[in-house]
C-alpha positions as CSV (number, residue, x, y, z in Angstrom):
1,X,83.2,45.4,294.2
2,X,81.1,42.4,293.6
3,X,80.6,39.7,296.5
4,X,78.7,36.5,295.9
5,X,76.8,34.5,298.7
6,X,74.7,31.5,299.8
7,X,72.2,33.3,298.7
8,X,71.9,35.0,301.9
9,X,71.9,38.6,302.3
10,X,74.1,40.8,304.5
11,X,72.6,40.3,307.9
12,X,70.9,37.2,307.7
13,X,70.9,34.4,309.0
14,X,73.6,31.9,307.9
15,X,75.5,34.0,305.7
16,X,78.4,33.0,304.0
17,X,80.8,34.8,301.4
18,X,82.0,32.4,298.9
19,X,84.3,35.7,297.4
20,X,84.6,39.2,297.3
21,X,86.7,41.1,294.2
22,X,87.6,43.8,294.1
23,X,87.4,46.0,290.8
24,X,91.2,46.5,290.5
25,X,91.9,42.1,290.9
26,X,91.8,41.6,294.6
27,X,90.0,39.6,296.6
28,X,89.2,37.3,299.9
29,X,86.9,34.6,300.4
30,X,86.0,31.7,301.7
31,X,88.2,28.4,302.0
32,X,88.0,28.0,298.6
33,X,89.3,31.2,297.6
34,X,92.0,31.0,295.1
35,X,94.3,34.3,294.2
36,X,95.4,32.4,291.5
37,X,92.5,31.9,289.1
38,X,92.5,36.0,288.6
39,X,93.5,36.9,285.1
40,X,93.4,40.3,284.0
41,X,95.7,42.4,281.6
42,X,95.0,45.9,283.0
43,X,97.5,48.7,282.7
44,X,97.9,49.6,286.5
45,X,99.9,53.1,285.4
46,X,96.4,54.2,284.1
47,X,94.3,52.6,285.8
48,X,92.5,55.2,288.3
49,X,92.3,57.5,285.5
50,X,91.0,53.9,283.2
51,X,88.3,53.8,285.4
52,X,86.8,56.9,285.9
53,X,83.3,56.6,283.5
54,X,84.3,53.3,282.4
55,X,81.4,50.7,280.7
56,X,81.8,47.4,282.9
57,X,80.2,44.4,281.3
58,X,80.2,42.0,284.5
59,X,79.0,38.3,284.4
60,X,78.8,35.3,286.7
61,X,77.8,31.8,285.4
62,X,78.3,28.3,287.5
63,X,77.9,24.8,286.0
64,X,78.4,21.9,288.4
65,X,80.2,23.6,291.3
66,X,82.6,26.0,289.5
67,X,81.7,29.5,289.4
68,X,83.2,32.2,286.8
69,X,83.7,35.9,286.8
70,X,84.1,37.8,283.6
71,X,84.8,41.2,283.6
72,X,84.8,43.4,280.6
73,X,85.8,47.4,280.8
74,X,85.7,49.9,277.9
75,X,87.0,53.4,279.4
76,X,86.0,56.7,278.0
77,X,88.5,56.5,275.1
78,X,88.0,52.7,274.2
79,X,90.0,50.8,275.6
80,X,88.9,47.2,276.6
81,X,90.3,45.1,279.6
82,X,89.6,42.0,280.8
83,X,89.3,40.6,284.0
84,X,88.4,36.8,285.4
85,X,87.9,34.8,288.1
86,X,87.4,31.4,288.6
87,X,86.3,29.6,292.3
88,X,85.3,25.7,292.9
89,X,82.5,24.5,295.8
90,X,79.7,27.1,294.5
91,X,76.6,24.7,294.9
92,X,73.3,25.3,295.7
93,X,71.8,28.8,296.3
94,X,73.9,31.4,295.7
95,X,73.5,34.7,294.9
96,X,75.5,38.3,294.2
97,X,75.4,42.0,295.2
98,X,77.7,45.2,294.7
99,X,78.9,47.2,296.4
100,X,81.1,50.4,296.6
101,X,84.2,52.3,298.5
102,X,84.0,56.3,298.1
103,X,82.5,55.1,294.5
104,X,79.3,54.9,292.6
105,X,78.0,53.1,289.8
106,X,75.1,53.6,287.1
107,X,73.4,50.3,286.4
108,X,72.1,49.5,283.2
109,X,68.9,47.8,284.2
110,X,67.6,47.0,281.2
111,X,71.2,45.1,280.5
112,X,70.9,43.0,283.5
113,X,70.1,39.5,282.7
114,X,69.6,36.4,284.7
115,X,69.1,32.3,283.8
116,X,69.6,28.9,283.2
117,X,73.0,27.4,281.8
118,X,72.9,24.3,279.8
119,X,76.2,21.6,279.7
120,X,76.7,21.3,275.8
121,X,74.7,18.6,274.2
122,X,72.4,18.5,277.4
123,X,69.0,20.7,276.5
124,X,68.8,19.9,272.0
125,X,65.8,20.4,270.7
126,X,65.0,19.0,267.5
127,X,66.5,15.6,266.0
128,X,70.0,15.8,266.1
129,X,70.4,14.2,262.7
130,X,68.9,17.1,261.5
131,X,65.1,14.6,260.4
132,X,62.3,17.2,262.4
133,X,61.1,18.8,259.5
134,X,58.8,22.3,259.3
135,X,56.4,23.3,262.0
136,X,56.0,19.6,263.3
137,X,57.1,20.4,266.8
138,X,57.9,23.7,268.8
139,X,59.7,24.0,271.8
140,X,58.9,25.3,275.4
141,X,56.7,28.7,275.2
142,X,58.2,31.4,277.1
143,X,56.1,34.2,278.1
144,X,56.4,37.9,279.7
145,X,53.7,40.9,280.0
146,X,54.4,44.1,279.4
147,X,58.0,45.6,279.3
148,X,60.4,43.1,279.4
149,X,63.2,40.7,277.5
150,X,64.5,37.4,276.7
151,X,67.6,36.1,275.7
152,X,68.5,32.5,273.9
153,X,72.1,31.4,273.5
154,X,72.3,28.2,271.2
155,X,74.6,26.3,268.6
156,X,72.6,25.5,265.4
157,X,73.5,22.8,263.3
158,X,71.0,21.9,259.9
159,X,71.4,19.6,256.6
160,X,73.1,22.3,254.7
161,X,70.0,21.9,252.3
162,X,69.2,25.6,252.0
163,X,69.5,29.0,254.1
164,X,66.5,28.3,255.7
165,X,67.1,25.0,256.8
166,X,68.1,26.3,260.4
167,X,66.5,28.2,263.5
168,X,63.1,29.5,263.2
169,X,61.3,31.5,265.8
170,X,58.0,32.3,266.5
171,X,56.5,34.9,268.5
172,X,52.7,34.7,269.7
173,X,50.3,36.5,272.2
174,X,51.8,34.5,274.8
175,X,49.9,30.9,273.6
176,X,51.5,27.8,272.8
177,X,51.4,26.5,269.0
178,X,48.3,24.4,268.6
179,X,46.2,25.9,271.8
180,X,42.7,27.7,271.4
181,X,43.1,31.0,271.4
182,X,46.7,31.3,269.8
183,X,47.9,34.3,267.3
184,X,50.6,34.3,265.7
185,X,52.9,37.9,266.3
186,X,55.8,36.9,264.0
187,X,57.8,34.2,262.2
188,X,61.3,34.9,261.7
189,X,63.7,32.6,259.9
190,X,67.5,32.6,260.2
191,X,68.4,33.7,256.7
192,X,66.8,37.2,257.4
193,X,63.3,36.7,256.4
194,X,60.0,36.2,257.8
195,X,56.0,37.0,257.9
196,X,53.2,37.7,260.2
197,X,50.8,40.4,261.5
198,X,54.0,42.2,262.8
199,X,56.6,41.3,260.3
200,X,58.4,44.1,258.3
201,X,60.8,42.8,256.0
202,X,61.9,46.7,255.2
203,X,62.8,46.5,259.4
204,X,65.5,44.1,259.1
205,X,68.9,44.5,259.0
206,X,72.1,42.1,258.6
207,X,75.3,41.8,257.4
208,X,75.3,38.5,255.9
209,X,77.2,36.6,253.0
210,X,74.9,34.8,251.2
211,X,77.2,33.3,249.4
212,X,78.4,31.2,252.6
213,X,75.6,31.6,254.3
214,X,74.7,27.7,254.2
215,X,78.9,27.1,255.8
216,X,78.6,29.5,258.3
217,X,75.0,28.7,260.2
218,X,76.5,25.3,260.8
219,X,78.0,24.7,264.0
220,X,77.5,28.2,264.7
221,X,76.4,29.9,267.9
222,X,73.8,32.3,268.4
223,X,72.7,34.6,270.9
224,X,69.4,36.1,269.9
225,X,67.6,38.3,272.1
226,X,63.9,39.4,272.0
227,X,63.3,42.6,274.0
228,X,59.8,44.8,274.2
229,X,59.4,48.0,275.8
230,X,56.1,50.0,275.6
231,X,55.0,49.2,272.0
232,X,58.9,48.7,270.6
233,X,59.8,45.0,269.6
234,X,63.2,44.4,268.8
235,X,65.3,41.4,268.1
236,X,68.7,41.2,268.2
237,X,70.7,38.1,266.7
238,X,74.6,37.5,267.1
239,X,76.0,34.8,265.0
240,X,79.7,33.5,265.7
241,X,80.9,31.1,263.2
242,X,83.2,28.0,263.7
243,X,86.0,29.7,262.1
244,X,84.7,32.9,264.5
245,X,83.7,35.4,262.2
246,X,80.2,37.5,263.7
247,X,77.2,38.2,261.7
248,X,74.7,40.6,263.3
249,X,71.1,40.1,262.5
250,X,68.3,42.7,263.7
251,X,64.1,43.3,263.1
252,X,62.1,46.0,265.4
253,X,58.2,46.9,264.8
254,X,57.4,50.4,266.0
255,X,53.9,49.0,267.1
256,X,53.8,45.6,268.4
257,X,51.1,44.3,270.9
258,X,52.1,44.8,274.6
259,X,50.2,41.9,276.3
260,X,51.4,38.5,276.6
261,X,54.2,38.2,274.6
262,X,55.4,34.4,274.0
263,X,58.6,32.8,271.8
264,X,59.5,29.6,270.7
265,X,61.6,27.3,267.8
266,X,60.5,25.5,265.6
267,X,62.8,23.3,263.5
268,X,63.2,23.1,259.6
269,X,65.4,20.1,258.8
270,X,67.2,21.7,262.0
271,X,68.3,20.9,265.5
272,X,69.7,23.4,268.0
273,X,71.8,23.4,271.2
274,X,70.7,25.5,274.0
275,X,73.6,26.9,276.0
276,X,71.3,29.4,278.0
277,X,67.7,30.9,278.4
278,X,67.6,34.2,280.3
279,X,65.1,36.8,281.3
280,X,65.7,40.7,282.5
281,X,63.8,41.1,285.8
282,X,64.5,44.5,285.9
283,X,63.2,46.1,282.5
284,X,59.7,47.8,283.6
């Protein structure tokens, strides 16, 4: 059962429910509770039985006022059902809990992910006709110590030139481009290559069709997330074309620094289009 709030918690002071759903697509809430925006296509005549060990990918985004639900459950045997919810007159704080009835749930910590959403067209980085060429500008560093993640979700648009003429990220020990002190971890281009002190080309693995290659990184969207526990790096790339084809994209180093760890873009005849940056507060 998930419940989202003010941002208060149970108990305190001027708290308000703006919902609370129910795992099987029921729910109460506030005024602007709304039966009607559920959507789900679950097979009630299983769905006890559905449940039982079930994976639940649950997320909640809001962008100016409207907040969404997505659930996504793979039972034991693999099947997949989707569940969502939508609800206006979510602004300000607000914030989410779970909770149980003669239940229990095992949470994925390291999977738990929280961050900024960005309108389309709202947070570009680069020139959008595509003119910032290599390494002249990088965008905001973002840092984490020790254990921990990051995850980018972007369109990325380039001139079509060549393969590499699209997203390139750099990793650093947690220094900006261009500051004293600043070393360089990692440089990674899109078209599955790279260098740097921790760059293994024999690490990386992708499923790519070189051949339209150049078609598909335009327009497409990425999700690309960096994630470092003890002295593992990985990075994991998801490319969905226009047409919505996926392209998986991965690098890990079995011995990577774990101090300061910082990321950023630089473009290469490239622009991109940040949807979301998120962190995972609870990888330690």
């Amino acid at each position: 059962m998930i419940v989202v709030t003010n941002g208060k918690a149970v108990g305190e002071e001027g708290y308000v429910e703006h919902f609370v759903l129910r795992s099987d697509a029921y729910g109460w809430g506030s005024a602007n509770y709304n039966a009607d925006n559920i959507q789900q296509d679950y097979n009630f005549d299983n769905f006890v039985a559905d449940m039982n060990g079930a994976t639940v990918d649950l997320t909640l985004k809001t962008m100016d006022g409207r907040l969404e639900m997505t659930a996504i459950t793979t039972t034991t045997t693999g099947k997949k059902y989707t569940y969502t919810y939508s609800q206006e007159g979510v602004k300000g704080d607000w914030g989410a809990f779970l909770t149980v009835e003669k239940s229990y749930i095992e949470i994925d910590a390291k999977e738990v992910y929280t961050g900024t959403l960005y309108e389309k067209g709202k947070n570009t980085f680069g020139a959008v006709d595509n003119s910032s060429v290599w390494w002249t500008i990088h965008s905001d560093l973002k840092t984490f110590d020790g254990n921990g993640a990051i995850k980018y979700q972007f369109y990325n648009y380039g001139t079509g030139g060549t393969n590499w003429n699209n997203w390139v990220l750099v990793l650093t020990n947690g220094i900006a481009i261009g500051s004293e002190g600043v070393a360089e971890y990692l440089v990674l281009r899109s078209d599955a290559y790279g260098w740097g002190t921790y760059y293994v080309g024999e690490n990386i693995s992708h499923n790519f069709n070189f051949d339209t290659f150049i078609e598909d990184m335009q327009g497409a969207f990425v999700d690309l997330t960096i994630r470092r526990i003890d002295t593992r790096l990985d990075i994991i790339v998801k490319v969905t074309t226009v047409m919505g084809d996926t392209m998986d994209y991965s690098i890990f180093h079995d011995e990577f620094p774990t101090g300061p760890l910082g990321s950023c873009f630089t473009p290469d005849s490239s622009h991109l289009d940040f949807i979301s940056i998120s962190t995972y507060p609870y990888i330690k």
